[in-house]
C-alpha positions, -999 to 999 in steps of 0.1 A, spaced: 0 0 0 9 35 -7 4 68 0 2 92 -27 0 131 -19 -9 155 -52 -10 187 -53 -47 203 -66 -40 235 -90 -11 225 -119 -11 191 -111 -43 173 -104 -65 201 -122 -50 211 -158 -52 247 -170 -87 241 -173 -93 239 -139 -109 204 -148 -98 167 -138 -93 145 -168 -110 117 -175 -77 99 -175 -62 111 -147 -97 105 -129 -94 69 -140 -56 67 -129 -65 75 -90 -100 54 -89 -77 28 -100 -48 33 -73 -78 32 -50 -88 1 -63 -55 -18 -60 -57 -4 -23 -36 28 -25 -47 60 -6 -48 91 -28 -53 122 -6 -51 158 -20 -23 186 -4 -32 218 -12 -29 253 -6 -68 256 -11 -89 258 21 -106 222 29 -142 231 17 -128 244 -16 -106 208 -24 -136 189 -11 -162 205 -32 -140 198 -63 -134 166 -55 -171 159 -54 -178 168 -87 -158 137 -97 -170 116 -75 -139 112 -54 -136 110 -16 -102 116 -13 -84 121 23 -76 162 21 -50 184 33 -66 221 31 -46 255 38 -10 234 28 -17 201 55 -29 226 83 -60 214 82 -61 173 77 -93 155 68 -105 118 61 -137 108 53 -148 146 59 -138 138 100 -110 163 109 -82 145 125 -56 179 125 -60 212 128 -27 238 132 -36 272 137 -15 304 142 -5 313 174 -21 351 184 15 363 197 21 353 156 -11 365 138 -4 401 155 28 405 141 18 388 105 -13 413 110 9 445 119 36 440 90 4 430 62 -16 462 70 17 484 65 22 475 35 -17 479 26 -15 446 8 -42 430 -11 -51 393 15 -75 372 31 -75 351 63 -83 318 67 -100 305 101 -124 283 110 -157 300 100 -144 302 67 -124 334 51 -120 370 55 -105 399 36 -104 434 48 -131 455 32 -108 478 8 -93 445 -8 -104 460 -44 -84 491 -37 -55 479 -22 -53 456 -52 -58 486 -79 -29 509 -60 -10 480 -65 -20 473 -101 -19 507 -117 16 514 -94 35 502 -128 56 479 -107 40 447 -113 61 428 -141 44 422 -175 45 386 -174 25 385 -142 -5 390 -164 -7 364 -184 10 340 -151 -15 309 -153 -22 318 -118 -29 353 -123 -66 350 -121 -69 326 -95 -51 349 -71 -66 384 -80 -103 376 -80 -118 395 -58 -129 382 -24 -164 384 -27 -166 359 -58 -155 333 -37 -178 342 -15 -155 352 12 -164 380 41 -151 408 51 -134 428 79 -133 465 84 -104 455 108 -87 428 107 -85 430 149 -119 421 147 -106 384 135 -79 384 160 -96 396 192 -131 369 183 -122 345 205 -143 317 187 -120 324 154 -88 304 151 -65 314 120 -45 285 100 -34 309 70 -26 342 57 -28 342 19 -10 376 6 -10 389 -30 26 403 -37 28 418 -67 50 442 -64 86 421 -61 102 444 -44 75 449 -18 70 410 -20 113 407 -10 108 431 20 82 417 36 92 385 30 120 392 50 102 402 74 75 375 81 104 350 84 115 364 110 82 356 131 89 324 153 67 289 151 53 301 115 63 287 80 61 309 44 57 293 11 43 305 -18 22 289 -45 32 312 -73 57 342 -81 32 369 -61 23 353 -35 30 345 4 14 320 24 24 319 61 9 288 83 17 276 116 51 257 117 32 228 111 10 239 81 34 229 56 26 199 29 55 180 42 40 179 81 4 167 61 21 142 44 39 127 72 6 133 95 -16 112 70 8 85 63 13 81 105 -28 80 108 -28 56 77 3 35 94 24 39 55 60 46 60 69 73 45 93 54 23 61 41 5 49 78 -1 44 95 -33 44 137 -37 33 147 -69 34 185 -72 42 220 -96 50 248 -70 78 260 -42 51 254 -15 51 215 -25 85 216 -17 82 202 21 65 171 6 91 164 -16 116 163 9 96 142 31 82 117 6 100 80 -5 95 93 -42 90 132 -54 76 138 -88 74 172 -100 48 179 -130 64 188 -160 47 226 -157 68 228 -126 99 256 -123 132 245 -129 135 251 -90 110 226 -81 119 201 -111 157 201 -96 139 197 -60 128 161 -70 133 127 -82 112 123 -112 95 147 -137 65 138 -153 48 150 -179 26 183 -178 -11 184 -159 -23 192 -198 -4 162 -206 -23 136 -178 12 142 -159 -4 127 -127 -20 97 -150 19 95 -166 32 90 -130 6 67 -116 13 42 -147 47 45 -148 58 48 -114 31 32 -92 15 6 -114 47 -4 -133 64 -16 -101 94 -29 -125 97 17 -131 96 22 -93 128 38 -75 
């Protein structure tokens, strides 16, 4: 038995933001030989969960990177942000009057102004060129309220609710320069991890919301040593998988960064990379490393 980990967005979904008929077959059929297939992603649990169903799939999740870990829609996890943490995240994201939203557990906010922040950046002329046509561009600057996500006037009014708990800040950085500094910044905050899922964006998660903590958490409730894991991913923030994982396959959309990062490179997620991987590398035992 195995346990394989994929990543949603650029691997799992193609550029369609649909799942393949033949990668759909390739994971009903690991299931059927008795492999679990869970889904890492930086997507909040409700979000993976309500994708999955449209395929029919009942996949164990890992929502907000593995800070929130799920089987059989039970939560067995949960790693939130300390509040010593989230008021310093808080304090260095307002000064920068970024564009970002919170994720707690009654779902996820964004300050009120999100549209504005997001234009002053926009119309600043510091975002690059090729940010626009970035396959995640649109993903990341929708506005909130599409997504159906609330809004704060303050985002003290999240921190000082004691019935919210906050497992991620997701940050738009489009400004590089802006994105460098605060960067620098946020790392500096104790028991958090940053990651980010594109070129301008920051994602920082309790120490233990990374997909490599997810991965090792499931295999552990799953009893799979993690040499008989699988990470199949495109971005920097599958990274932590990779290095925890008996076999690392990075889709062939992936940045030279995250290609180098592993062991194998499949083909792309408009290519049935993940249905490439699964035939070659879990099926074809004689192909396994």
């Amino acid at each position: 038995m195995k346990l394989i980990a994929l990543d949603l967005d650029g691997t799992t979904l193609n550029s369609n933001k649909i799942i393949s008929e033949e990668t759909l077959s390739a994971i009903k059929r690991a299931e059927a030989a008795g492999h679990i297939v869970m889904i890492l992603s930086g997507r909040s649990p409700s979000s993976v969960s309500d994708e999955l169903s449209k395929y029919g799939l009942n996949c164990p999740v890992g929502g907000h990177n593995g800070t929130a870990l799920y089987v059989n829609g039970e939560l067995i996890e949960l790693n939130s942000i300390g509040k010593s943490q989230i008021q310093k995240i808080a304090l260095e994201v307002e000064r920068e009057e970024l564009p970002y939203n919170v994720s707690t557990n009654k779902g996820i906010f964004a300050p009120s102004n999100w549209d504005k922040r997001f234009e002053q950046v926009v119309s600043s002329g510091r975002v690059p060129k090729d940010y626009f046509t970035n396959r995640h561009y649109k993903m990341f600057t929708t506005p909130p309220n599409v997504y159906g996500h609330s809004f704060f006037n303050k985002v003290q009014e999240i921190i000082d609710n004691e019935d919210y708990t906050i497992q991620k800040f997701l940050i738009l950085t489009l400004d590089p320069k802006q994105m460098e500094r605060i960067e620098k910044k946020l790392r500096f905050i104790d028991e958090t991890f940053v990651t980010s899922s594109s070129p301008f964006n920051l994602e920082i998660t309790h120490m233990n919301g990374n997909k490599g903590y997810g991965l090792k958490a499931m295999a552990s409730y799953f009893q799979i040593p993690l040499e008989n894991t699988v990470a199949i991913g495109d971005e920097k923030n599958d990274l932590p998988m990779f290095n925890i994982a008996g076999l690392s396959i990075a889709m062939g959309n992936a940045e030279e960064e995250v290609k180098l990062a592993c062991d194998l490179v499949t083909l792309s997620n408009d290519e049935n990379g993940v249905a490439y991987a699964f035939e070659k590398y879990i099926f074809n035992k004689s192909n396994v490393l």
